[in-house]
N, C-alpha and C positions, 0 to 999 in steps of 0.2 A: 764448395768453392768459396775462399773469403773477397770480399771485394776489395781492393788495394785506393789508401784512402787519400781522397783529392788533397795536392802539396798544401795549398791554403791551411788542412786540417793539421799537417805534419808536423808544419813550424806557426800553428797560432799560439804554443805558450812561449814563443820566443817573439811576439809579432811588435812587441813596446819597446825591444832593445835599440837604442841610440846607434847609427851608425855614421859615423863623416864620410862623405862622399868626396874625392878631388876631382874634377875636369883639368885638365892641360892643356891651358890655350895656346903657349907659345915657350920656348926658351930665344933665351937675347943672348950676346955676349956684348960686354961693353969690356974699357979699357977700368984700371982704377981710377983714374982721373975723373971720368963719365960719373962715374959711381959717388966719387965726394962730392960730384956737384950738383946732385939729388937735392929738391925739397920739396915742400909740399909746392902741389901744383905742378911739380914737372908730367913730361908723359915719354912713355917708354913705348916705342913705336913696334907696335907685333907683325908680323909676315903672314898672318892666318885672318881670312873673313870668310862670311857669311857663306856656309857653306861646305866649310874647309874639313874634314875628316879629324876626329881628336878622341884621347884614348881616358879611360871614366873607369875610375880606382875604388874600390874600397878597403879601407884600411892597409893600403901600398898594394894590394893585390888587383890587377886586373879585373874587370869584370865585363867592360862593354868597350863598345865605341859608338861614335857619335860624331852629328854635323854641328856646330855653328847656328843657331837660327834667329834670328830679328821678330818681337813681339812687340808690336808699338814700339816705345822708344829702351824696347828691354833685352838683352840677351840672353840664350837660353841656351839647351842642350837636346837636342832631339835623336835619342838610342837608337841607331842602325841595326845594328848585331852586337851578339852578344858575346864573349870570350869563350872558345870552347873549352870546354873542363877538361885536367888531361888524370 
């Protein structure tokens, strides 16, 4: 009977590949006007806080979801569940 080998061992010669990850904090709509009157320092007001349910990509592809979370003065991402594979 062969042993079936822990994932860790599966994918360690893939374990250095680079991958971008996206979080999705919010979409906005604004008018065009709103939009040209953009500069630095403006702020785009989001609808989503601390806590707020948001969906964690890789490479465009689903992969998790996640809350919102507050670390000192930093924000972060804290994975709920995971996308089930279909």
């Amino acid at each position: 009977m062969s042993k079936e080998p822990k994932p860790n061992e599966e994918t360690a010669f893939c374990g250095d590949i680079v991958m971008g990850i996206s979080v999705d904090l919010d979409r906005v709509t604004m008018t065009l006007d709103q939009v040209l009157r953009l500069e630095p320092g403006s702020v785009i007001k989001m609808n989503r806080s601390a806590g707020d349910n948001i969906n964690i990509t890789v490479g465009g592809a689903p992969l998790a979801y996640g809350e919102i979370v507050i670390i000192e003065a930093t924000m972060g991402v804290r994975i709920t569940d995971f996308e089930p594979e279909e």
